[in-house]
C-alpha positions in Angstrom: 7.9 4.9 4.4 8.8 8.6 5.8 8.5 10.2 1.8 5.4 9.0 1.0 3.7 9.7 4.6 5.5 13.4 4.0 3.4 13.5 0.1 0.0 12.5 2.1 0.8 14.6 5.0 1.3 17.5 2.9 -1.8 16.3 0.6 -3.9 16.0 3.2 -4.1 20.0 4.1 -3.9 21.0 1.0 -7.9 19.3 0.3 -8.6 20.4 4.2 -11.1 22.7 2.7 -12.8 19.9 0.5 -13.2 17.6 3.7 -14.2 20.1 5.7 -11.2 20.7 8.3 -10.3 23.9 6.9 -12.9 26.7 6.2 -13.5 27.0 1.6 -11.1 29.7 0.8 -13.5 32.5 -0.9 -14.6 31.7 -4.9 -13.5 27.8 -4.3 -16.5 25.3 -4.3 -16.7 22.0 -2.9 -15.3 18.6 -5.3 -16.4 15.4 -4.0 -13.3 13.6 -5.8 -11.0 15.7 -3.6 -13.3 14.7 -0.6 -11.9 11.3 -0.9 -8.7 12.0 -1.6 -8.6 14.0 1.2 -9.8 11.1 3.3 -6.9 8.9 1.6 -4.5 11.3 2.4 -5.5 11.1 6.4 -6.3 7.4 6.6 -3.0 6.8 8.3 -0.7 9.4 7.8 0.1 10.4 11.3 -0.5 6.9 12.7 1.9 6.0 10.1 4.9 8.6 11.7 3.8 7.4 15.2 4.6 4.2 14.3 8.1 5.0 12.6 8.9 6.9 15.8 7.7 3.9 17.7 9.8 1.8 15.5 12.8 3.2 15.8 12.9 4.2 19.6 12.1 0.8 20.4 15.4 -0.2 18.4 17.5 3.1 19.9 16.6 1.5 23.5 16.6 -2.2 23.2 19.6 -2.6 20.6 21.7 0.5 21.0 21.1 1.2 24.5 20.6 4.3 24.3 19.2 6.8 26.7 20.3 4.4 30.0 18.3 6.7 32.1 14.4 8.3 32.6 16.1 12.0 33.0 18.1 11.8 29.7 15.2 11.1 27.6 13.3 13.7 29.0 16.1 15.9 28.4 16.2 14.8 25.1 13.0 15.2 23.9 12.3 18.8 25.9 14.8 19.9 23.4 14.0 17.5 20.4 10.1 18.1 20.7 8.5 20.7 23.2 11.2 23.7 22.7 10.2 23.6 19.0 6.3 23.4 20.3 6.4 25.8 22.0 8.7 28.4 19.8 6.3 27.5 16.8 3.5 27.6 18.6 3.9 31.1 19.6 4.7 31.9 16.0 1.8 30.6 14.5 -0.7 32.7 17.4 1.1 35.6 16.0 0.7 35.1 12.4 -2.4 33.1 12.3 -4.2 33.2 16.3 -7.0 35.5 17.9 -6.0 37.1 21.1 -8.1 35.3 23.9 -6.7 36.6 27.0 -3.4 35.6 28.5 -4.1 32.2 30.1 -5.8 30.6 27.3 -2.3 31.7 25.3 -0.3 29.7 27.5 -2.7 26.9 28.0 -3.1 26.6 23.9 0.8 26.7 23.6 1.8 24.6 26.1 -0.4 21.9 24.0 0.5 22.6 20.7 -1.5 25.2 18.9 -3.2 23.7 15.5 -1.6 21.1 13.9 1.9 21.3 16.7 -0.4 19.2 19.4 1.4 16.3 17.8 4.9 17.1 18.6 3.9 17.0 22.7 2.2 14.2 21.8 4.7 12.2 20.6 6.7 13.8 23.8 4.4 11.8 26.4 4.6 9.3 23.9 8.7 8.5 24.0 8.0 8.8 28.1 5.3 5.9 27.8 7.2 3.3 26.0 10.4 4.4 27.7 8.4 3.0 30.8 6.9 -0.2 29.5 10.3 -1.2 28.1 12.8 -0.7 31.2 10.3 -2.0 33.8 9.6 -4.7 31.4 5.7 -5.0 31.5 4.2 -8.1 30.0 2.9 -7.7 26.6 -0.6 -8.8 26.9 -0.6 -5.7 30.0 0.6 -3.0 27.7 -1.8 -4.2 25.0 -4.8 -3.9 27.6 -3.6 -0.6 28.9 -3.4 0.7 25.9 -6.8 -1.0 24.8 -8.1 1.1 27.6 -6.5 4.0 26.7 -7.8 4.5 22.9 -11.3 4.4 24.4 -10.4 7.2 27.0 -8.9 8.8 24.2 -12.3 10.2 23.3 -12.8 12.2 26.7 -11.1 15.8 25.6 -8.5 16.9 28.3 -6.6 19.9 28.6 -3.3 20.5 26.8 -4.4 18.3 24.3 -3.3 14.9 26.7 -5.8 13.0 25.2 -4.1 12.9 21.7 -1.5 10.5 22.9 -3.7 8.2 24.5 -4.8 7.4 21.1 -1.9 7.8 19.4 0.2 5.3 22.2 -1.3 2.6 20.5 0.4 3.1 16.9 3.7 3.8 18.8 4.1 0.7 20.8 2.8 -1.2 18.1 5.9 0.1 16.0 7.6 -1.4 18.6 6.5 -4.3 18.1 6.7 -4.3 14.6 10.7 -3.7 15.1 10.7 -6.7 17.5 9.5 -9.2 15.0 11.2 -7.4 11.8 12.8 -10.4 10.7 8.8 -12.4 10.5 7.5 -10.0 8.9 9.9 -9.1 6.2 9.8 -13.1 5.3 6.0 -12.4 5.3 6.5 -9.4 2.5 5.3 -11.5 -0.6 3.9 -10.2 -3.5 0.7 -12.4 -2.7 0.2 -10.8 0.9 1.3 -7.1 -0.3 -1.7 -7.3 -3.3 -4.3 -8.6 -0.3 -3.0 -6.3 2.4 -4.0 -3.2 -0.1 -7.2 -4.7 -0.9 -8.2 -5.0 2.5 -7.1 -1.4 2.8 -8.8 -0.3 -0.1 -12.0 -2.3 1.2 -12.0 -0.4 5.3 -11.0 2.7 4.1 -14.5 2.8 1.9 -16.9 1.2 4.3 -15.7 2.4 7.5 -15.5 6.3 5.6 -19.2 5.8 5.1 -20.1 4.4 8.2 -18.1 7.2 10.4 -19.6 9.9 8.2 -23.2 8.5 8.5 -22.5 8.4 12.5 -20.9 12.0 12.3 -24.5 13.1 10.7 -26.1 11.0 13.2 -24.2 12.8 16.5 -25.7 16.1 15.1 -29.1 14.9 15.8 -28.6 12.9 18.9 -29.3 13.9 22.3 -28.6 11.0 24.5 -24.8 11.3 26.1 -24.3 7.7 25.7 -25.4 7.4 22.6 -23.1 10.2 21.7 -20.1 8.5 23.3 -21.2 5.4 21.4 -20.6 7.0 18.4 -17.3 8.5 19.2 -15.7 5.6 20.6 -17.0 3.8 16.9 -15.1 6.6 15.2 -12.2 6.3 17.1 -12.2 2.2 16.8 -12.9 2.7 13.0 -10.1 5.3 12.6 -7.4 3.0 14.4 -8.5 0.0 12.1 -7.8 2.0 9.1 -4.9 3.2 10.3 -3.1 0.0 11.1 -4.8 -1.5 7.7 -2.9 1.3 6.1 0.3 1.0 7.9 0.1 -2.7 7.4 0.0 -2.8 3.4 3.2 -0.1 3.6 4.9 -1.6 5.9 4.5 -4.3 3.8 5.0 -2.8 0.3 8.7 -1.0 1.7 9.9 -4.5 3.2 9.3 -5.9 -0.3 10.9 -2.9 -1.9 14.0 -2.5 0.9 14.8 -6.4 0.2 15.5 -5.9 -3.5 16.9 -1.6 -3.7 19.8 -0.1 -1.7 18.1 3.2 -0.2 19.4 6.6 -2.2 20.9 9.6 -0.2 17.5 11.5 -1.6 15.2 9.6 0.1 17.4 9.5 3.1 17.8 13.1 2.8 13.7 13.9 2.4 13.2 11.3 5.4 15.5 13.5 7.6 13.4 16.8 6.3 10.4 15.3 8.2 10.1 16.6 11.3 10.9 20.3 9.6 7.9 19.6 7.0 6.2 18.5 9.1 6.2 21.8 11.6 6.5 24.2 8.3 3.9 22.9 6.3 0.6 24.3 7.4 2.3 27.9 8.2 2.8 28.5 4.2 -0.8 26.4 3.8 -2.9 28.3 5.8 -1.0 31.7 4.4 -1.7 30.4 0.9 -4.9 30.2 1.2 -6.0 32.5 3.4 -3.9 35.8 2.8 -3.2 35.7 -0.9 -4.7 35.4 -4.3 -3.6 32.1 -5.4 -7.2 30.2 -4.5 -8.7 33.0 -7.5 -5.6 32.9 -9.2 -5.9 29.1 -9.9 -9.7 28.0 -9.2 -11.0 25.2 -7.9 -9.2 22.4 -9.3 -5.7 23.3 -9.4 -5.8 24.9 -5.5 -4.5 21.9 -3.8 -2.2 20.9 -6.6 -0.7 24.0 -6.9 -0.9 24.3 -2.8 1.2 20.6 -2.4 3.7 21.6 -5.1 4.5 24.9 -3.7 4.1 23.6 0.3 6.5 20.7 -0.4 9.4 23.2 -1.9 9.2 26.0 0.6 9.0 23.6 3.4 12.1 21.0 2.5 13.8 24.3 1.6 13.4 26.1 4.9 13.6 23.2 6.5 16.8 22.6 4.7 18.5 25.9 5.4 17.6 25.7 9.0 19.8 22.6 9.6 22.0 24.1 7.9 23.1 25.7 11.0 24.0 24.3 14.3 21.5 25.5 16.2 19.2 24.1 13.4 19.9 20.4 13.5 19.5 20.6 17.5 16.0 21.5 17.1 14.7 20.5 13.8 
């Protein structure tokens, strides 16, 4: 699963300027194809790695025992997760960031500046589940606590804490999903994989429409509640595609894992993740914003060109880093 959230991860920045996220790089013009494919590429991308992480702590705790106390986890993931935050988040005010003043610095680092929120995220994330699963809370609690805490989600805090109130959901639920592996694997038939897709295929079109239509809408409403409304309908939608998505993959590598030994290159490219993951939008954004490849190429090659170049520089340097000891600590 990794690869192929990596290719829409990558893919999804690369048409950031064609959905909108990402301010049109000068003589570029808008392409409603790459619009959607854009959309495609976000559906469940990062849902999708929240649930691998999800998946496989679950596993590292319940089957191989490992971190056997609260203060070795948190250990683990200060170094694992926040270090790098923190030392990439720096980097990226410096090559990319306005000076605002001193405390706004600190506050923006210390919740991951642009796209790095998610690796605190996923920190507060690894601390939740650690939580449900030594103290052993009932299922149906941790469902409705985190039922509760997707709608809460929508409430901006500081340091970016409300990202993993969404996100919690998709990481217990890998959990879960590791929990009853061996039922869903027998579950992986052709038959369910073809309707799985087509019910993807079917939410990720109607609930697009209906969450841009309500985007629109927010712009002309006035009423708080109604605004909330329309956020929490977002937020529902985007979790329903997300879990549609993960669903029909989870599916679809099951079916694939049960019939193919896994090569060392997909290992290898699954382990480059995280690196990608953190390198990625550095060479993006300097791509597009501080060379001359958007009028070098045009419109319709940018984020082909962009995704091609992104995915070599990044597994490269993310490569080289763990290379070195130091590397492989961090990344």
């Amino acid at each position: 699963m990794r690869p192929i959230l990596l290719v829409l991860l990558v893919s999804y920045h690369a048409f950031a300027p064609y959905v909108g996220t990402w301010s049109m790089p000068e003589g570029i013009h808008e392409v409603e194809v790459y619009r959607w494919l854009g959309f495609l590429s976000k559906a469940f991308r990062l849902e999708g790695f929240v649930f691998i992480s999800g998946y496989i702590f679950t596993f590292q705790v319940l089957e191989r025992r490992k971190f056997e106390s609260f203060s070795s986890l948190l250990t683990s993931k200060i170094q694992r997760l926040l270090i790098p935050s923190f030392i990439f988040s720096i980097a990226y005010l410096l090559c990319f960031g306005k000076y605002t003043g001193a405390a706004n610095a600190v506050m923006k680092i210390l919740g991951g500046v642009a796209h790095l929120w998610y690796l605190p995220c996923l920190f507060y994330c690894f601390l939740i589940q650690y939580l449900l699963l030594t103290n052993k809370v009932r299922r149906s609690s941790c469902i409705a606590l985190l039922a509760v805490m997707m709608l809460v989600s929508i409430v901006h805090l500081p340091l970016n804490l409300h990202m993993p109130l969404y996100y919690m959901t998709f990481f217990y639920g890998g959990g879960l999903f590791w929990q009853y592996s061996e039922k869903l694997k027998s579950k992986a038939t052709q038959k369910n994989i073809v309707l799985s897709w087509l019910i993807f295929i079917v939410l990720f079109v109607v609930l697009n429409i209906a969450m841009m239509n309500m985007t629109e809408l927010k712009a002309s409403v006035t009423s708080k509640l109604l605004r909330a409304g329309i956020y929490e309908f977002n937020t529902i939608s985007k979790a329903l595609l997300g879990w549609s998505g993960i669903m029909a993959l989870y599916l679809s590598a099951a079916k694939y894992c049960s019939g193919h030994a896994i090569g060392s290159f997909i290992l290898k490219v699954g382990v480059c993740g995280y690196g990608v993951y953190v390198f990625h939008q550095f060479i993006l954004v300097y791509l597009y914003r501080y060379t001359e490849l958007p009028t070098i190429v045009g419109t319709y090659l940018l984020p082909w060109v962009g995704i091609v170049i992104t995915t070599v520089v990044a597994v490269s340097l993310t490569l080289v880093v763990r290379s070195t000891k130091v590397g492989r600590k961090y990344l």
